[in-house]
C-alpha positions as CSV (number, residue, x, y, z in Angstrom):
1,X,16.1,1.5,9.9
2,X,12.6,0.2,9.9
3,X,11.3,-0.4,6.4
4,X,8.0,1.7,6.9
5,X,10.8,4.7,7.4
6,X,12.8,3.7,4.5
7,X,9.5,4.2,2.5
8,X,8.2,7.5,3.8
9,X,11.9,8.8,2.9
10,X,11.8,7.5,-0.3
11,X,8.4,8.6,-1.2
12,X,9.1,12.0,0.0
13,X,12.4,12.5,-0.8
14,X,14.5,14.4,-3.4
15,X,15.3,13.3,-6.6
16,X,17.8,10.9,-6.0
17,X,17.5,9.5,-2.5
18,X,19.8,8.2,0.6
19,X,18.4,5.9,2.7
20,X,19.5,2.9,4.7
21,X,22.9,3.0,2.3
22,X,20.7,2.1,-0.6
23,X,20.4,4.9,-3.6
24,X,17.0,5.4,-5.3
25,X,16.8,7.9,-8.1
26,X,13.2,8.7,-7.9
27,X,13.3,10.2,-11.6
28,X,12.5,6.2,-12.8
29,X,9.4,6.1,-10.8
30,X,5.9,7.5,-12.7
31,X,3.4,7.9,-9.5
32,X,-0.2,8.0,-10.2
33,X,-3.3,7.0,-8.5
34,X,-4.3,6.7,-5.0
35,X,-4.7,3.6,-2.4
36,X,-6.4,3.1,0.8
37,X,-7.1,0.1,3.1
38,X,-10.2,-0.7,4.7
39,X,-11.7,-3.5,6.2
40,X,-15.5,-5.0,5.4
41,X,-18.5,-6.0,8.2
42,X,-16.6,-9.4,7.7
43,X,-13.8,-8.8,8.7
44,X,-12.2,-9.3,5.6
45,X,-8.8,-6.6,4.2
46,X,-10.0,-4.6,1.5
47,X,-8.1,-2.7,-1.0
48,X,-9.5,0.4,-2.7
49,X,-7.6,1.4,-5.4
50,X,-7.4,4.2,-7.8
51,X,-5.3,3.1,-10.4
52,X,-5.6,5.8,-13.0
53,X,-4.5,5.1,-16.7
54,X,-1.9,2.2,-15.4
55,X,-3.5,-1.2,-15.3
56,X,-3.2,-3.4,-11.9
57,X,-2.4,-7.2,-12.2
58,X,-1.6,-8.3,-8.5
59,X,-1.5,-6.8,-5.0
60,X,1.3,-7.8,-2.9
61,X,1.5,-7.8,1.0
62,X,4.3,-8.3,3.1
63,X,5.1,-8.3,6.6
64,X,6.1,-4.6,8.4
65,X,9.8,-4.9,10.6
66,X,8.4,-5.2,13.7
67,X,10.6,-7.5,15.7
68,X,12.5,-8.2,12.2
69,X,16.0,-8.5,11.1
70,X,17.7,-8.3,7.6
71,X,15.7,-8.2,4.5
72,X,13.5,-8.9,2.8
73,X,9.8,-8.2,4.3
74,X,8.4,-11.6,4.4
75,X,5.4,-12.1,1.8
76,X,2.2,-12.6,3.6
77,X,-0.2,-12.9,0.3
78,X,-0.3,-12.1,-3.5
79,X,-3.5,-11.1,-5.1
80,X,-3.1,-11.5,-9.3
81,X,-5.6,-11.6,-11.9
82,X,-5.5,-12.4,-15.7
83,X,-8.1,-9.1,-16.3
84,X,-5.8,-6.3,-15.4
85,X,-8.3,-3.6,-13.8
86,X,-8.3,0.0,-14.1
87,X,-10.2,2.8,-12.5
88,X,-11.5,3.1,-9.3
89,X,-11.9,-0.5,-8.1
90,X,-11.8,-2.8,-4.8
91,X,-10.0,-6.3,-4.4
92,X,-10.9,-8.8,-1.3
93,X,-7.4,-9.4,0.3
94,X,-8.5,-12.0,2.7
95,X,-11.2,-13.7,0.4
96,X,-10.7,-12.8,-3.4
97,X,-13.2,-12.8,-5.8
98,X,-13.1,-12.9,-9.3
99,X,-11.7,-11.6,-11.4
100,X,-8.7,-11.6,-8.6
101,X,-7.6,-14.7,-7.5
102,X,-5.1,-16.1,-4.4
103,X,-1.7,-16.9,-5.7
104,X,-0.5,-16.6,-2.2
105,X,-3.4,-16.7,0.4
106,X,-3.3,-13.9,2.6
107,X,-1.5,-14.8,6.1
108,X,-1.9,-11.9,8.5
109,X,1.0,-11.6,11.1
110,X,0.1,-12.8,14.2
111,X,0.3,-10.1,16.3
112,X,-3.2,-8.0,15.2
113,X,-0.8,-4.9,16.2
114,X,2.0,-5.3,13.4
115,X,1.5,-3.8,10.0
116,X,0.7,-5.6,7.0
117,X,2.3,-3.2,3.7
118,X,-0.6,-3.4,0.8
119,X,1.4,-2.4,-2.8
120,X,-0.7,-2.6,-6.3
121,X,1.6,-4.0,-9.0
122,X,1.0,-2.5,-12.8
123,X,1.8,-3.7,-16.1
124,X,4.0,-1.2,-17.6
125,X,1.1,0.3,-19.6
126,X,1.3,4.0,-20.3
127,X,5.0,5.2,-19.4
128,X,8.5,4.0,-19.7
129,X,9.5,4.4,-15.9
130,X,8.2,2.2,-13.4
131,X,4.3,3.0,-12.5
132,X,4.1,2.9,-9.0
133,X,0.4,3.2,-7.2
134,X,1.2,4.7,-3.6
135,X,1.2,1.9,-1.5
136,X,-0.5,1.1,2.0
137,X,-0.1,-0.3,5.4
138,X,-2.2,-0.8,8.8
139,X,-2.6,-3.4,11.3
140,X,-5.7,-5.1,11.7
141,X,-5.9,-3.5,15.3
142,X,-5.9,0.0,13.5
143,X,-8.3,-1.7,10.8
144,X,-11.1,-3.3,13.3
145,X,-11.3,0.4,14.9
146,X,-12.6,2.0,11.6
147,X,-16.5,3.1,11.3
148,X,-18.3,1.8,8.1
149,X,-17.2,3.4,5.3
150,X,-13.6,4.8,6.5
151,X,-10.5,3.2,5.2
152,X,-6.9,4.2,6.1
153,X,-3.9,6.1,3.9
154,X,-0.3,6.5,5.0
155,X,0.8,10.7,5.3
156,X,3.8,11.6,6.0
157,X,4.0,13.9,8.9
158,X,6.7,16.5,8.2
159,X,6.7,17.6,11.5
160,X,7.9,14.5,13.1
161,X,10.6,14.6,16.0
162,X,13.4,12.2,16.6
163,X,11.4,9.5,18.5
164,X,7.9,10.4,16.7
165,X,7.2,7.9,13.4
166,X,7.3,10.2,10.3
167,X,4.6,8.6,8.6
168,X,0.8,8.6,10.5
169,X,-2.2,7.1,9.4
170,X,-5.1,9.1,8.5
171,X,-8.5,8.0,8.6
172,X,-11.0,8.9,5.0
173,X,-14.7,8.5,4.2
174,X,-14.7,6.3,1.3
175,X,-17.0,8.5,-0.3
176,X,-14.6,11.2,0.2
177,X,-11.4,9.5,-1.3
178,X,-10.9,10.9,-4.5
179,X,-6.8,10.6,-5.6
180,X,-5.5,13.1,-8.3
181,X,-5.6,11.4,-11.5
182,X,-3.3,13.4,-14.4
183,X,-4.9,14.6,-18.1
């Protein structure tokens, strides 16, 4: 099953989830925040994030299963920095700037047309399960075609057939994207 699949099931699945043999009980996870990916006049793989109360010390992308066997996703880049940042904030995947630093340059696949997945890691800061910030993934085909100031989020398309993917991108204004933050 292709790993983009496995995590539209497990995002939008019950309580305790099936998928690929492998049992997720979704009552450990705290979701919060919002995440889109965009792409500067550069050229360069942006990440806007809305992290809420949680704090975000890296941002890891892997590969998408395109032409891939087994497991895992192989890591592509890994954005960390020693100032975890909160809030509405952007972090420079291809050319970081401080505060965030490369600990893993980013390596795009080599095929523009495969996905890249985008998730922001937290610190554990505000709830005993594991904070988890929705996370991301284009191609930098699907990237390059974006107008100034649009940036892509993964929605999961509950009317998907058998041989249609049952999560789509959808194209947002930037000014626009404003994730649900709880009291």
């Amino acid at each position: 099953m292709n790993w983009l699949r496995r995590s539209a099931v497990l995002v939008v699945g019950a309580l305790t989830v099936v998928s690929c043999g492998n049992y997720i009980n979704m009552n450990d996870f705290d979701y919060r925040g919002g995440f889109a990916v965009g792409m500067n006049d550069a050229g360069d793989v942006i990440a806007h994030i809305e992290a809420c109360q949680y704090r975000v010390t890296a941002v890891q992308i892997v590969q998408g299963r395109e032409l891939l066997g087994g497991e895992p996703n192989p890591t592509l880049g890994r954005i960390v920095t020693d100032q975890p940042q909160t809030g509405r904030f952007e972090v420079n995947l291809s050319r970081p700037q401080a505060p965030w630093r490369a600990e893993q340059p980013l390596s795009e696949p080599p095929n523009p047309a495969h996905i890249m997945i985008i998730s922001p890691e937290t610190d554990g800061t505000t709830s005993r399960k594991m904070e988890v910030i929705k996370q991301e993934s284009a191609s930098r085909t699907v990237l390059e075609s974006l107008s100034p100031g649009e940036a892509i989020i993964n929605v999961w398309n509950k009317d998907a057939g058998p041989t249609e993917e049952p999560v789509v991108n959808e194209v947002v204004r930037l000014a626009d994207f404003h994730p649900e933050c709880p009291a």
